[in-house]
C-alpha positions, -999 to 999 in steps of 0.1 A, spaced: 252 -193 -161 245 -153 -156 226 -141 -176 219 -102 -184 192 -79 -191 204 -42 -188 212 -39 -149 196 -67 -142 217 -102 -136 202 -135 -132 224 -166 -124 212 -208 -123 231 -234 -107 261 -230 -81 276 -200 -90 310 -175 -82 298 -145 -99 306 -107 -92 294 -80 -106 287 -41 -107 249 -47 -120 220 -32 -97 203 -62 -92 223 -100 -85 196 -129 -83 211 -163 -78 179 -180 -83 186 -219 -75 221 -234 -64 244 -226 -38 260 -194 -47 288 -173 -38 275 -137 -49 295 -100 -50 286 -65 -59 311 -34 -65 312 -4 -50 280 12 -57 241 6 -37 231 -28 -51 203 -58 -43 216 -91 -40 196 -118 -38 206 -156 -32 178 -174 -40 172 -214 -32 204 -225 -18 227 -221 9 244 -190 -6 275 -162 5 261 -125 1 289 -102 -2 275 -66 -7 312 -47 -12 313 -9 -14 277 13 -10 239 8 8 232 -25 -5 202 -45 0 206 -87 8 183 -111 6 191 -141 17 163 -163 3 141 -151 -23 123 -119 -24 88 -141 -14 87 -136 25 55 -159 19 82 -188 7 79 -223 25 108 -237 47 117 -257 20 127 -229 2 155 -216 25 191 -223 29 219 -213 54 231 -178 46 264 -159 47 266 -122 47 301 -109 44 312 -74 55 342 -53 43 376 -45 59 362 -8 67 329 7 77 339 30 45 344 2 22 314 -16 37 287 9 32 253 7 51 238 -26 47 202 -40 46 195 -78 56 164 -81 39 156 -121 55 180 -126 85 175 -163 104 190 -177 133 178 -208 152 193 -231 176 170 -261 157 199 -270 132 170 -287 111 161 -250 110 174 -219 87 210 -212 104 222 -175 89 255 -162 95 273 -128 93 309 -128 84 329 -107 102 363 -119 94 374 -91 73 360 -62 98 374 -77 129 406 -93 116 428 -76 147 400 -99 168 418 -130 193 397 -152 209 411 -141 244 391 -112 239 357 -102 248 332 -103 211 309 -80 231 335 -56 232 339 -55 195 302 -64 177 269 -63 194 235 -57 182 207 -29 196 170 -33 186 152 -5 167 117 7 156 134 -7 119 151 -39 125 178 -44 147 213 -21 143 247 -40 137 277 -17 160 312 -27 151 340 -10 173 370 -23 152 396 -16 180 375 -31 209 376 -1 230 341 7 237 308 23 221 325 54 216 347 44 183 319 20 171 296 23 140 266 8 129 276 -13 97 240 -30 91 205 -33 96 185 -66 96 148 -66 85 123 -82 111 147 -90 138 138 -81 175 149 -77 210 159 -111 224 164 -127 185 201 -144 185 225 -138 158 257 -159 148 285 -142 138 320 -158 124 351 -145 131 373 -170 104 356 -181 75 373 -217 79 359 -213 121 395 -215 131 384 -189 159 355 -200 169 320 -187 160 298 -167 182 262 -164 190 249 -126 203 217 -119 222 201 -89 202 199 -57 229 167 -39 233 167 1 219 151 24 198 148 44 171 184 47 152 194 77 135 215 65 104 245 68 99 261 107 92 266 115 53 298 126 47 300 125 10 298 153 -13 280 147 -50 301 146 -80 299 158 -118 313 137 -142 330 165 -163 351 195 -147 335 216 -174 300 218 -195 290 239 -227 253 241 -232 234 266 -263 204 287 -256 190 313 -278 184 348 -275 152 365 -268 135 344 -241 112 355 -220 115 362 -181 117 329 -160 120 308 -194 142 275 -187 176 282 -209 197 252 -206 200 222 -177 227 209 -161 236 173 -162 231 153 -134 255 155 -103 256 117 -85 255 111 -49 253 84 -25 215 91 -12 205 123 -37 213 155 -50 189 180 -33 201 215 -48 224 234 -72 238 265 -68 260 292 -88 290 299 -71 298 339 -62 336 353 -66 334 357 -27 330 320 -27 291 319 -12 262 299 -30 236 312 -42 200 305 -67 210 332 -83 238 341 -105 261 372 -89 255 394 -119 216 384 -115 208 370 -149 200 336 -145 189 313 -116 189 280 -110 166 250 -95 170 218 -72 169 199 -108 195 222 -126 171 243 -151 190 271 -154 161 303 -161 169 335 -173 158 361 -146 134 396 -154 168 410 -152 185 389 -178 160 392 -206 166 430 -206 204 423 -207 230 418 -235 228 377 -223 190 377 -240 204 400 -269 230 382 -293 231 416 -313 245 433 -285 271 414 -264 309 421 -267 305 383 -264 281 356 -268 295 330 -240 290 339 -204 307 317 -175 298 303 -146 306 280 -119 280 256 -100 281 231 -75 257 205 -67 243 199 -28 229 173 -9 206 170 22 235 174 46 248 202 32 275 187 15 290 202 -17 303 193 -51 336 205 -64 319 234 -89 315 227 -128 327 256 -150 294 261 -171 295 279 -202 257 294 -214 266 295 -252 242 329 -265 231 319 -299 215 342 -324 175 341 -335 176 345 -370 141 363 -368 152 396 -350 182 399 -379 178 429 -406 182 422 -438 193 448 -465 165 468 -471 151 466 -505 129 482 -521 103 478 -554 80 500 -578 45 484 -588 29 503 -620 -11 519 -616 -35 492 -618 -15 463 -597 -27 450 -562 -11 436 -536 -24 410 -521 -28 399 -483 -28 360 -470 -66 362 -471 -64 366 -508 -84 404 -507 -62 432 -528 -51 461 -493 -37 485 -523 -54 486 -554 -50 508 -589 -23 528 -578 14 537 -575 31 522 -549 65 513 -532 70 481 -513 97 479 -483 111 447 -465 94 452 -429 121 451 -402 118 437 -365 100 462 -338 122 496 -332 135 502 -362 134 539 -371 126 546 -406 137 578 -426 119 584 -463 138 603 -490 126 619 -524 153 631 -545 179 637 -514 149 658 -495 135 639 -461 101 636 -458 82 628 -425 61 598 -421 43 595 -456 8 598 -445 -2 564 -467 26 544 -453 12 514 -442 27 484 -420 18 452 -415 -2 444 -443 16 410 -440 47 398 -415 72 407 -442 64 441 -462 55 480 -456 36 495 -481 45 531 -488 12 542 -518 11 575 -531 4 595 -565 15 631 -544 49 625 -529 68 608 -559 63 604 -595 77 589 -623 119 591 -625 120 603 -583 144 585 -564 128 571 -537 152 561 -503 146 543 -479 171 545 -442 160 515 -418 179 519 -382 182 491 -357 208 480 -332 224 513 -342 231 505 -379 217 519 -407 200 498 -440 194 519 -467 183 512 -500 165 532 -533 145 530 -563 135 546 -596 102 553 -597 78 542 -626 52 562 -612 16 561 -638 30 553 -671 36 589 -682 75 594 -684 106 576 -682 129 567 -651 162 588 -647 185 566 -662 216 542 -644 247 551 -652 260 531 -617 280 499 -629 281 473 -599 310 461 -579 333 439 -567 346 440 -527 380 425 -540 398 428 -569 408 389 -562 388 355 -553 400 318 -550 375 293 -551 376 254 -542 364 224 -559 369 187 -559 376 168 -593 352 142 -606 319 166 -610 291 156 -636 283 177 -662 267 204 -652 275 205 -612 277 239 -597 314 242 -585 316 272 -574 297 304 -562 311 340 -571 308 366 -540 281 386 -548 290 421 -564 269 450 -553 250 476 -573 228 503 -569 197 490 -581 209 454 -582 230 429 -598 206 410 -628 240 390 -642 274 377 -642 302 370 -671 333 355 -683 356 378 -699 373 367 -729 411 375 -745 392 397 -770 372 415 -742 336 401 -750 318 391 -721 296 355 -723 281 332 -701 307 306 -711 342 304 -702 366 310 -733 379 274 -730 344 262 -730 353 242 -696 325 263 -674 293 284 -674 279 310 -648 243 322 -644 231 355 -632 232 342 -598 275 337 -599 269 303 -596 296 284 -617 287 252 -636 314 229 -655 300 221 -692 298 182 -706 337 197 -719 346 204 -683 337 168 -671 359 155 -697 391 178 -697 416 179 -671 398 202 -649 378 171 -638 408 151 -630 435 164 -604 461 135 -616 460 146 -654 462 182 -655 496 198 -650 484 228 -631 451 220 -610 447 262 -605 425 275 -633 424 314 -636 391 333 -654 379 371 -653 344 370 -641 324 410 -648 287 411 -631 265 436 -648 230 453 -639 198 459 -660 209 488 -679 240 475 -690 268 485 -666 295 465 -662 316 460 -631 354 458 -634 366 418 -639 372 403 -603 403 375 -610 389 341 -600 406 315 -599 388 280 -593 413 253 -575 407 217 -587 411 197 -555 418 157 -549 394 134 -547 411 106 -528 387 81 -535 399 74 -571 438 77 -556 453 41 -563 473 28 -525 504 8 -532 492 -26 -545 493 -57 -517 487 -93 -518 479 -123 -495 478 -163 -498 454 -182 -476 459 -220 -472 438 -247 -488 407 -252 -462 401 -212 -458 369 -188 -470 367 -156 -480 337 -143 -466 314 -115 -480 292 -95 -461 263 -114 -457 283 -145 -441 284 -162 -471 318 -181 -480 328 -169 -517 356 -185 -524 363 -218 -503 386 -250 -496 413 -236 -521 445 -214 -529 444 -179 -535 462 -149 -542 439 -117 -529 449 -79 -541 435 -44 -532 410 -34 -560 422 -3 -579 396 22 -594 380 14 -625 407 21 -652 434 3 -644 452 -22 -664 465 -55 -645 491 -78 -657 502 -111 -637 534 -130 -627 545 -163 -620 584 -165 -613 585 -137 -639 567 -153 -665 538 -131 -674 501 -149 -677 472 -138 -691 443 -129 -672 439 -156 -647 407 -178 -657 394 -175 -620 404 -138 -613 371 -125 -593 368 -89 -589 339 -69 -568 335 -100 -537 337 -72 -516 344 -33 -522 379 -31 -515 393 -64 -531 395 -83 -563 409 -124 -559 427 -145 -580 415 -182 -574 443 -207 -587 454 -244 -583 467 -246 -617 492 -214 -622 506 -212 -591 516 -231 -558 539 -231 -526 573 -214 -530 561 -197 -565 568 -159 -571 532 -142 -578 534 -105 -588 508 -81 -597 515 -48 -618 484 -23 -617 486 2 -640 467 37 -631 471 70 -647 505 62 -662 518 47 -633 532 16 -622 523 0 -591 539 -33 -582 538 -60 -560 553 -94 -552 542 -124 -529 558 -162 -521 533 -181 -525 524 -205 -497 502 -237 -511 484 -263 -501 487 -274 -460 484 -312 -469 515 -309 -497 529 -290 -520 530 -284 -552 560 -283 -576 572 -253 -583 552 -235 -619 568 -238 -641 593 -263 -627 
């Protein structure tokens, strides 16, 4: 019986078994044993066993693993070998014996398949012999019989010397006779010549990196190429059709284990820069190489450029402290004490600032301070600005220009100008999704922000007599002064919560958003769409008998209902109404009707009201509709019962 454990395979007793695992152990038993075509270890074990390697550089033992192993131990062996050198691979006989003691282990190698053109009017030394190396000796096949010049070694075996004998058969059933060879002496063996390029699994590959590395930083690998004996390089793939480390327009390189780095040259590109690229993907094609120079078909790669958030510039904003607040640093010690002061958002390294009073530049203020922590700038001053100045701020990076201004507070000692700037709107227009079914109080919806000049502080519904409040005019939703749209407890109950009962699920509002000092913007047209939720959607009802002797099981393997008729239907939501048939007559609710056995079904358990040949219908009502369905039912399978009512 094989047993498994990963690639691992185990077998007891006398056993045909094939398989594609790494490693074949027949432990005990006389065994007949095959691989697949991939490099493999079979092992027979106690036993006379049949070895049969298939495709790739397998390894065969014979016997057991234990050179060490007594006598008693080992059995007569047969190694079988393909139809072609290609199919066969280059095999290793681990624990090759011959002996003409036929109280002795008596190995053979079956050749029937690789010399199947073979008669026995012709010479076998013509067509197999064996040569004697510094590793074992070297199995030559010359399939044709025409001499050493067409042959190829198929095998090596382990331990076995100049002089050693070897027994070949030509038919498994002997019908041509078997033959005994007298190993040759020799030497070193080069193996056999690779021929075989490595292979990807996938044509194509997508991998992610993200901008700003540093120089020789490893931005994606490649997976694996396979190969017969290794994968010893990659390379990218030049238009002219040469390989190279190094990718033709120099950005990134790549390594014998496919880390793909960016180069010196490519983190001072647009490929380390997600600001600045026309486009974020960038395409290349590599192959994958082996010792003897043989070469994959190439994978079209795609390094996917993806943004760091932390180089990104915000909109600039700025803030007036009154005389007598600090700012404090992470250390907890005030850096600007008692006086007036204007706090900026710190963009990332190179950004040009510009500073504004009242329309007129200014240079640098001389008490502009950066870094007092990662985020802020601190601009402090009682000479430049004073109470009611507008202060600006231009930020520049990547080319774009933040800009942003305040008021001034200055020392308490006069009022800011005043805002007469309503906010805005982008569009005049906005359509906004949500799914039926919310709780009171769900956030449904999110307004796009309005802009303002000093900022937005809240957001309105606009009722038929033009007041604004936080509540919609049917009393359905509420917004906060962040847009965020809420349905009320009156919501959750009305047909905005329920995309079967409403007769239009598109519900229209005027939403205003307004600033500190009053301003209102024009009303932006929402319109909030009430979208299905499928889960409470009732599928056209169905039924089922099962005969007498079967179980419903539930999930934890537990039989619920057992050894008796049944009628099972789909479980509608909660809310509907059932009413129940037997040849038309209507019943009431079935004594042994069991609903929630499982989450999809609700079973009506019956000897009494129904049996075989009997009309069972179910009628689910849901939201006003009828949903019907009929079933003959089947009975008993030792009898039936008369027909209910007769």
């Amino acid at each position: 019986m094989p047993s498994s454990n990963r690639n691992k395979t185990t077998t007891n007793g006398n056993d045909v078994y094939s398989s594609s695992d790494a490693w074949i152990d027949g432990l005990a038993g006389n065994d007949w044993l095959a691989g697949a075509a991939t490099a493999q270890t079979l092992i027979g074990g106690l036993g006379n066993d049949t070895l049969r390697g298939m495709g790739g550089d397998d390894i065969l033992w014979g016997n057991t693993t234990n050179r060490a192993a007594p006598a008693s131990s080992k059995g007569n062996d047969v190694f079988v070998f393909e139809a072609t050198r290609q199919a066969n691979g280059f095999d290793t006989l681990m624990d090759y014996h011959w002996s003409d003691n036929k109280k002795s282990e008596r190995d053979v190698l079956d050749l029937s398949l690789a010399l199947k053109n073979f008669k026995p009017q012709n010479d076998i030394h013509q067509y197999v012999w064996l040569v004697a190396s510094d590793k074992g000796a070297v199995l030559w096949i010359d399939q044709d019989g025409q001499g050493s010049g067409g042959a190829q070694s198929w095998a090596r075996l382990e331990g076995v010397i100049a002089g050693d004998k070897v027994r070949i058969q030509i038919k498994s059933d002997h019908s041509e006779g078997d033959y005994t060879l007298d190993v040759h002496p020799g030497g070193p063996v080069a193996p056999p010549p690779d021929s075989t390029a490595p292979s990807f699994t996938s044509a194509t590959e997508s991998l992610n990196y993200q901008e700003n590395q540093s120089a020789g930083a490893t931005v994606a690998t490649i997976t694996a190429a396979s190969d017969n004996l290794g994968v010893t390089q990659y390379m990218f793939v030049h238009s002219n059709t040469t390989h190279s480390a190094t990718s033709e327009d120099g950005y990134f390189s790549i390594n014998a284990s496919g880390q793909v780095q960016i180069t010196a040259a490519g983190a001072a590109a647009h490929v380390n820069n997600f600001e600045a690229g026309a486009s974020n993907a960038h395409d290349y094609n590599i192959v994958a190489g082996d010792l003897a120079g043989n070469w994959s078909t190439a994978v079209a790669v795609t390094l996917n450029e993806t943004n760091d958030t932390s180089d990104d510039a915000s909109a600039l904003s700025l803030w007036v402290a009154q005389s007598g607040d600090n700012i404090w640093n992470a250390a907890g010690t005030a850096i600007i004490t008692a006086t007036d002061y204007i706090m900026i958002n710190k963009f990332p390294d190179g950004t040009a600032y510009h500073f504004f009073v009242n329309g007129t530049e200014l240079g640098t203020p001389t008490e502009l301070q950066f870094g007092q922590s990662s985020t802020v700038a601190v601009w402090d001053d009682d000479t430049q600005f004073r109470a009611g100045d507008v202060v600006k701020v231009v930020a520049t990076f990547n080319g774009i220009d933040y800009s942003s201004e305040v008021i001034a507070s200055g020392d308490n000692v006069g009022a800011p100008l005043p805002d007469s700037t309503a906010p805005s709107f982008t569009s005049a227009t906005e359509s906004l999704d949500y799914q039926e079914n919310q709780s009171a109080g769900a956030t449904v919806a999110t307004i796009t922000a309005a802009s303002d000049n000093l900022g937005v502080t809240q957001y309105m519904f606009v009722h038929s007599n033009t007041t604004h409040s936080a509540t919609s005019e049917d009393g359905y939703f509420s917004i906060n002064a962040s847009g965020q749209v809420q349905i009320t407890a009156a919501g959750a109950a009305a047909h905005v919560n329920n995309f079967e009962a409403g007769a239009s699920n598109a519900h229209d509002y005027n939403i205003v958003a307004g600033d500190l000092a009053g301003n209102w913007s024009t009303a932006v047209a929402v319109t909030l769409n009430e979208t299905n939720d499928t889960s409470d959607d009732a599928s056209a009802l169905s039924l089922w008998v099962a005969q007498s002797g079967d179980n419903i099981w539930n999930a934890a393997g537990t039989a619920i209902i057992t050894a008796t008729d049944y009628i099972m239907i789909n479980k509608f939501p909660d809310g509907t109404a059932y009413h129940f048939f037997v040849n038309g007559t209507e019943l009431g609710t079935p004594t042994e009707l069991q609903f929630g056995q499982s989450s999809t079904v609700a079973v009506w358990d019956d000897d009494t009201q129904f049996g075989a040949g009997d009309l069972v219908t179910v009628v689910a009502t849901l939201n006003g509709i009828d949903y019907t369905s009929s079933i003959i039912a089947s009975g008993d399978t030792v009898g039936t019962h008369s027909v209910i009512p007769a």
